[in-house]
Residue frames as qw, qx, qy, qz and C-alpha x, y, z in Angstrom:
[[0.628, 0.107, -0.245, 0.731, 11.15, -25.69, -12.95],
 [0.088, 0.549, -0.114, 0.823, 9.54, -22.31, -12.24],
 [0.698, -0.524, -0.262, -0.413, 7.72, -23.64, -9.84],
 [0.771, -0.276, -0.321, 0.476, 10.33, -25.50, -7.99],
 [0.376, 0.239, -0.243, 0.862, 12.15, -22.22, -7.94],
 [0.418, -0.561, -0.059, -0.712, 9.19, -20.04, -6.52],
 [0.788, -0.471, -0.326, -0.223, 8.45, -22.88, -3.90],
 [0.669, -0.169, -0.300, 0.659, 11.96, -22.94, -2.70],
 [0.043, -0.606, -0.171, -0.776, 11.47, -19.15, -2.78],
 [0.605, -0.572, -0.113, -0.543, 8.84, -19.13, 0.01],
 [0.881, -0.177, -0.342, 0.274, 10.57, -21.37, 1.77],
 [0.435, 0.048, -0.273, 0.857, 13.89, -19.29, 2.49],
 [0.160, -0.511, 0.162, -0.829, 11.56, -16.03, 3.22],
 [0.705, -0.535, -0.190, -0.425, 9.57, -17.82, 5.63],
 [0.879, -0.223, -0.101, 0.408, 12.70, -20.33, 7.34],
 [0.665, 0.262, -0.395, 0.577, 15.35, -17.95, 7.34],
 [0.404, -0.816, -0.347, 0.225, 15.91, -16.50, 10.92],
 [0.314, -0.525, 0.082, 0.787, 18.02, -13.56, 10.00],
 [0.455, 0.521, 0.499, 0.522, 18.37, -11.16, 7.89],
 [0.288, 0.312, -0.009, 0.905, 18.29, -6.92, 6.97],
 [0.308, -0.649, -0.453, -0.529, 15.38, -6.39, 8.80],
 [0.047, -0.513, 0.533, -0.671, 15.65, -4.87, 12.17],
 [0.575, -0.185, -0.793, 0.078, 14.41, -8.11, 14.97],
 [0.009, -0.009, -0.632, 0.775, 12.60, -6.39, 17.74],
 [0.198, 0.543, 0.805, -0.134, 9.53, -7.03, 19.62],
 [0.390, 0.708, 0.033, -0.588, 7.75, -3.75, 17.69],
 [0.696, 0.587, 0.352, 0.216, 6.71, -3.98, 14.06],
 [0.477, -0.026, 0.511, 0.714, 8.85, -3.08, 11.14],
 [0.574, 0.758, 0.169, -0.259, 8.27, -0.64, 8.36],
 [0.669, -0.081, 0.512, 0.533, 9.97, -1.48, 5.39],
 [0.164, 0.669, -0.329, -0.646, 10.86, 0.06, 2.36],
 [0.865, 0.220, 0.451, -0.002, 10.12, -1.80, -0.19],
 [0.673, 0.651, 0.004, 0.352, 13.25, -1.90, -2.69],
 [0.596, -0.443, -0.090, 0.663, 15.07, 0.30, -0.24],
 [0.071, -0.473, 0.125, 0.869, 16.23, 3.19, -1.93],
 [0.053, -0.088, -0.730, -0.676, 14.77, 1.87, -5.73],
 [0.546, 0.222, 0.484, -0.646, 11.72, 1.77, -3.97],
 [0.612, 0.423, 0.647, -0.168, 8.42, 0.28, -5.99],
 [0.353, 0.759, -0.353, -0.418, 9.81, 1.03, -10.05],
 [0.893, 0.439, -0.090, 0.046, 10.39, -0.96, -12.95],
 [0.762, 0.444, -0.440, 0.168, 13.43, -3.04, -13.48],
 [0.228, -0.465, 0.767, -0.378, 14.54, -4.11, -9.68],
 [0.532, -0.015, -0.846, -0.023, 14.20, -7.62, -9.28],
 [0.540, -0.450, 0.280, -0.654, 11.77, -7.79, -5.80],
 [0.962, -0.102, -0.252, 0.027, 12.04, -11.68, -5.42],
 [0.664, 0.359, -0.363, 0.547, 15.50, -11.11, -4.90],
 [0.024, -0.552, 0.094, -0.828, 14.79, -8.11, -2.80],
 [0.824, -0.444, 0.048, -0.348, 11.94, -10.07, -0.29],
 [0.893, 0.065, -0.409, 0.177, 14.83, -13.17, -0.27],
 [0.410, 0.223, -0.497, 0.731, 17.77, -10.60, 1.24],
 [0.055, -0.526, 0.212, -0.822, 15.49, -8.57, 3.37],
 [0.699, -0.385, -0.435, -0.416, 13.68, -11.49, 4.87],
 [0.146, -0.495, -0.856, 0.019, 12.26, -13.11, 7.51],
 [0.292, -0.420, -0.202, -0.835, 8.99, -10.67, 7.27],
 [0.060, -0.255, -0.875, 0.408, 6.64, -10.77, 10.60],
 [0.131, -0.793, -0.538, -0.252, 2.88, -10.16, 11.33],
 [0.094, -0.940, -0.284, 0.161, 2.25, -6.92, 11.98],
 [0.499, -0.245, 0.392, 0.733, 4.97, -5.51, 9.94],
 [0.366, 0.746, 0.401, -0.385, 4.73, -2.89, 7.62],
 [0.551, -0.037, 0.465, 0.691, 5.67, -2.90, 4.15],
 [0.119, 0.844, 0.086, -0.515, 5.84, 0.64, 2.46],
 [0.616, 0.178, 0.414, 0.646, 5.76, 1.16, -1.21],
 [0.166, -0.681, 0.011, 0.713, 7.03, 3.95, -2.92],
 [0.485, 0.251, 0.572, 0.612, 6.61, 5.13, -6.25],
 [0.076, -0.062, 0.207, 0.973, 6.20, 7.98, -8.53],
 [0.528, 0.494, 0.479, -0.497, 2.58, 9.51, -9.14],
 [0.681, 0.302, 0.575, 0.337, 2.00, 9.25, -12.79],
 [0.126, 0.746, -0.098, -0.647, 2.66, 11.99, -15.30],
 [0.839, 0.526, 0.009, -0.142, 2.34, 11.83, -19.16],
 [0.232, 0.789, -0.569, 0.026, 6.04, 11.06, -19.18],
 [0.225, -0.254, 0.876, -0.342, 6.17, 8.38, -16.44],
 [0.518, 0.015, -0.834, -0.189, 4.75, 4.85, -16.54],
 [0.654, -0.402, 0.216, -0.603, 2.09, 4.78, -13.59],
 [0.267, 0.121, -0.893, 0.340, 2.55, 1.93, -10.61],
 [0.554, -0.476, 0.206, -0.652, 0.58, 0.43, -8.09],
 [0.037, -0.061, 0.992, -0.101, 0.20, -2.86, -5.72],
 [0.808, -0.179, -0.112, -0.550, -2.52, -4.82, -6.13],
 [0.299, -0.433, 0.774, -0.352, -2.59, -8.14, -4.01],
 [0.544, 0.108, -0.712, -0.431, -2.79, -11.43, -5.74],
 [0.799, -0.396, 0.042, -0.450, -4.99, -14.38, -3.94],
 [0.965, 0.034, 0.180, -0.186, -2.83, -16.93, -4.66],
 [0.549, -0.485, 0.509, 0.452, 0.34, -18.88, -5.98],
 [0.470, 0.389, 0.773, 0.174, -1.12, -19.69, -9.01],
 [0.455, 0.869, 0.137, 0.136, -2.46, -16.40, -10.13],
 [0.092, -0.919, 0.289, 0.252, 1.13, -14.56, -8.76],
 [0.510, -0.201, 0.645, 0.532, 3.45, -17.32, -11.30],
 [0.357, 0.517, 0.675, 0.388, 0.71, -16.16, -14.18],
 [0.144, -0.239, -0.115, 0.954, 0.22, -12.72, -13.01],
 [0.147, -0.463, -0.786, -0.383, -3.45, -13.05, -13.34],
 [0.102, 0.117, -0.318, 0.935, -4.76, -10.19, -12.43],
 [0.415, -0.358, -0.626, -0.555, -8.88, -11.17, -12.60],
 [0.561, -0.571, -0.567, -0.194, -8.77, -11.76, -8.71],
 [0.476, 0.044, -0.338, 0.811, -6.60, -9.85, -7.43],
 [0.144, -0.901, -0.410, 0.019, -7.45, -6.60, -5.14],
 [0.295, 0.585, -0.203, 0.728, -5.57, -3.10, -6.02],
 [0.692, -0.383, -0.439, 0.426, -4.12, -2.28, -2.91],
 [0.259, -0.569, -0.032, 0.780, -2.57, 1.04, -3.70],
 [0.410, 0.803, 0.389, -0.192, -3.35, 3.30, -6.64],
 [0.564, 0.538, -0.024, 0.626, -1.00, 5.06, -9.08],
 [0.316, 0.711, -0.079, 0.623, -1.27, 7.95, -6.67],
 [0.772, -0.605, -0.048, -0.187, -0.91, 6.67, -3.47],
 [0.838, 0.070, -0.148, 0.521, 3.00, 5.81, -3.76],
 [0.132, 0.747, -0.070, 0.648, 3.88, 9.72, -3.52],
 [0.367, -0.776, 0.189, -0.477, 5.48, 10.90, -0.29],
 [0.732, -0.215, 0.537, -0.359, 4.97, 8.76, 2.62],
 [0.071, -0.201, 0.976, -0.047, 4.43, 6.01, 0.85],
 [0.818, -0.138, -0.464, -0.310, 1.45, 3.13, 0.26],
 [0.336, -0.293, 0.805, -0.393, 1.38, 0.98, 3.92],
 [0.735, 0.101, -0.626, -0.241, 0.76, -2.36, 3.83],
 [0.339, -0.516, 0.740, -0.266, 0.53, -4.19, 7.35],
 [0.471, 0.179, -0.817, -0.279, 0.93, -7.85, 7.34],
 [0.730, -0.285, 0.131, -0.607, -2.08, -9.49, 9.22],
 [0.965, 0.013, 0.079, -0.248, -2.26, -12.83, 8.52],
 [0.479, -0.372, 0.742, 0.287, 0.59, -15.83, 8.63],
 [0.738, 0.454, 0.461, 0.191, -0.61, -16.84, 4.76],
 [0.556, 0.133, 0.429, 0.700, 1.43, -15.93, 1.83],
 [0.243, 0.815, 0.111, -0.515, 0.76, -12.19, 0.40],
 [0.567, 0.505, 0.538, 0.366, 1.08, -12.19, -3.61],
 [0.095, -0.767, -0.146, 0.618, 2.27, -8.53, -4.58],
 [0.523, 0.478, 0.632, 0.314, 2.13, -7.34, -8.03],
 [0.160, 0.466, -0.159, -0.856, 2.15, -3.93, -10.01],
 [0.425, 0.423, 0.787, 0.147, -0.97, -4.55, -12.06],
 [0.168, 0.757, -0.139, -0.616, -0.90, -1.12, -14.64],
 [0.580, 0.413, -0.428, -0.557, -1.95, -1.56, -18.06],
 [0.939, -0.123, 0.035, -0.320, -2.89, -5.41, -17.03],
 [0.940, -0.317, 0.118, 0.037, 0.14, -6.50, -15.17],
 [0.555, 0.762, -0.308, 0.127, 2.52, -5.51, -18.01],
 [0.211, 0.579, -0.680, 0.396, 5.67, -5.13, -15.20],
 [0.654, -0.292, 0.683, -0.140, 4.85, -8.61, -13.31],
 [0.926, 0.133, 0.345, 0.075, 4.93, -10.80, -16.30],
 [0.510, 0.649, -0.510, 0.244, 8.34, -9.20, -17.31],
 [0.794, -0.154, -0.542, 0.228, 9.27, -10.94, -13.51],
 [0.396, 0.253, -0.362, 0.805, 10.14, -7.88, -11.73],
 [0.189, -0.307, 0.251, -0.898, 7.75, -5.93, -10.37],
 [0.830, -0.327, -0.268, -0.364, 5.89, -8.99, -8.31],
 [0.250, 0.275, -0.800, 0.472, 7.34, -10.65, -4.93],
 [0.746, -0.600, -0.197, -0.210, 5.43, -12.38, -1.64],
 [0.001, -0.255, 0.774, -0.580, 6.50, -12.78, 1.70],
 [0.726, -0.361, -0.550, -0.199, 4.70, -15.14, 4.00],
 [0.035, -0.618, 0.529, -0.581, 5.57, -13.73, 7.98],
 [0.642, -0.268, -0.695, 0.178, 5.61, -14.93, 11.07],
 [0.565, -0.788, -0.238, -0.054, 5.29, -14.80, 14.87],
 [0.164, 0.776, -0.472, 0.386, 7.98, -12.51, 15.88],
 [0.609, -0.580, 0.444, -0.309, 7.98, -14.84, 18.87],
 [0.936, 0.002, 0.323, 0.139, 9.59, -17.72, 16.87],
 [0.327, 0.868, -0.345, 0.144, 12.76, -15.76, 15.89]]
């Protein structure tokens, strides 16, 4: 079942032709989360579904707090696969941003490639993707097929 749901997932970010992102021939930078930026307990599936269709060369910008002995440290790491991002297996994945790389500005992400991107907060091994929140993909496209 979770599977069906994820697969329809990918579907709607990749097929739908509208959506909150701004549609012009220049890349995007997004916000990831929008204001909640990159932080525990926002649903990001939900979050890639409303803001979608993503395109190549888009840039998705996470935000999050640097750590402090008070604060639960974040970061993205980028999963190969469907498989490890429904298990939140974090063995091949590649950290993308660091705990302290969210500060400011922002972590950039541009999207290169038309294949699925697997995103993930992997801190203290993964902890906030296998509660379901803090993991989401987007799979873009050719801005010319809007």
């Amino acid at each position: 079942m979770l599977v069906l749901l994820i697969t329809s997932t990918m579907a709607v970010i990749t097929a739908r032709p509208f959506g909150n992102s701004i549609n012009t021939q220049t890349s995007n930078k997004i916000i990831v989360g929008g204001s909640y930026h990159w932080n525990y307990g926002f649903n990001y599936i939900e979050w890639a579904i409303k803001h979608g269709p993503f395109y190549l060369n888009d840039t998705l910008v996470f935000k999050y707090d640097p750590p402090t002995p008070k604060t639960f440290p974040h970061s993205v790491y980028l999963l190969p696969d469907h498989d490890s991002f429904i298990k939140c297996d974090l063995k091949n994945a590649q950290r993308q941003g660091n705990p302290n790389q969210g500060a400011g500005e922002g972590f950039q992400f541009v999207l290169k490639n038309k294949q699925p991107h697997y995103f993930a907060c992997g801190e203290h091994d993964g902890i906030h993707c296998r509660n379901g929140t803090m993991k989401f993909f987007v799979t873009p496209i050719d801005r010319s097929l809007r």
